[in-house]
C-alpha positions, 0 to 999 in steps of 0.5 A: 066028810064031816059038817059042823054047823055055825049060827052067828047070833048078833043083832049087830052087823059087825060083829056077824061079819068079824066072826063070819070073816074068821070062820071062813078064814079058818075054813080055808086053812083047813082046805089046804091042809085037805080036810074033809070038814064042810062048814056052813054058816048061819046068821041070825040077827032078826030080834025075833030069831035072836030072842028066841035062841035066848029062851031056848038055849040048853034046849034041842028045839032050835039047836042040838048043841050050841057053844056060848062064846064071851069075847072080850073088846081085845077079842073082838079086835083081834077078830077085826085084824084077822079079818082085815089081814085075812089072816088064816093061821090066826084065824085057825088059832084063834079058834083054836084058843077060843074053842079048846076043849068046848066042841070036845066037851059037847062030843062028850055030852057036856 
């Protein structure tokens, strides 16, 4: 069984909670179809925490690796009703979308 990972990094609570809602929205869609991927999700929102993945981003003291994500507002919206619909095969496509080529990319050592 492969484990990926997630830390949200947000001060904003509602942020953490839309991309967390369509992590786990994903997640569920991957059980159905029996894969073996365990994902666990970190939040980090206290400033400190925040502040310090900022000066350590690229570095392996905090993570190994990290994908940096900017989201537009028509994002975060789509974001919003994934959540509010629990809608799993746009939760699985929007990650599909969002994240092409980037986890492959640091497989690859990019």
């Amino acid at each position: 069984m492969g484990k990926v990972d997630v830390k949200i990094l947000s001060y904003k609570s509602p942020q953490r909670y839309a991309v967390k809602q369509t992590i786990k929205a994903a997640q569920n869609e991957l059980k159905q179809k029996q894969s073996r991927i365990e994902i666990a999700i970190e939040e980090v929102k206290d400033l400190a925490d925040l502040i310090a993945f900022s000066i350590l981003a690229g570095k392996e003291a905090r993570m190994k690796k990290g994908i940096n994500l900017a989201l537009s507002d028509a994002d975060l919206i789509e974001l919003i009703r994934i959540m509010l619909d629990d809608d799993e095969k746009g939760a699985l496509a929007f990650l599909k979308t969002h994240f092409k080529g980037k986890a492959r990319e640091l497989l690859e050592g990019g």
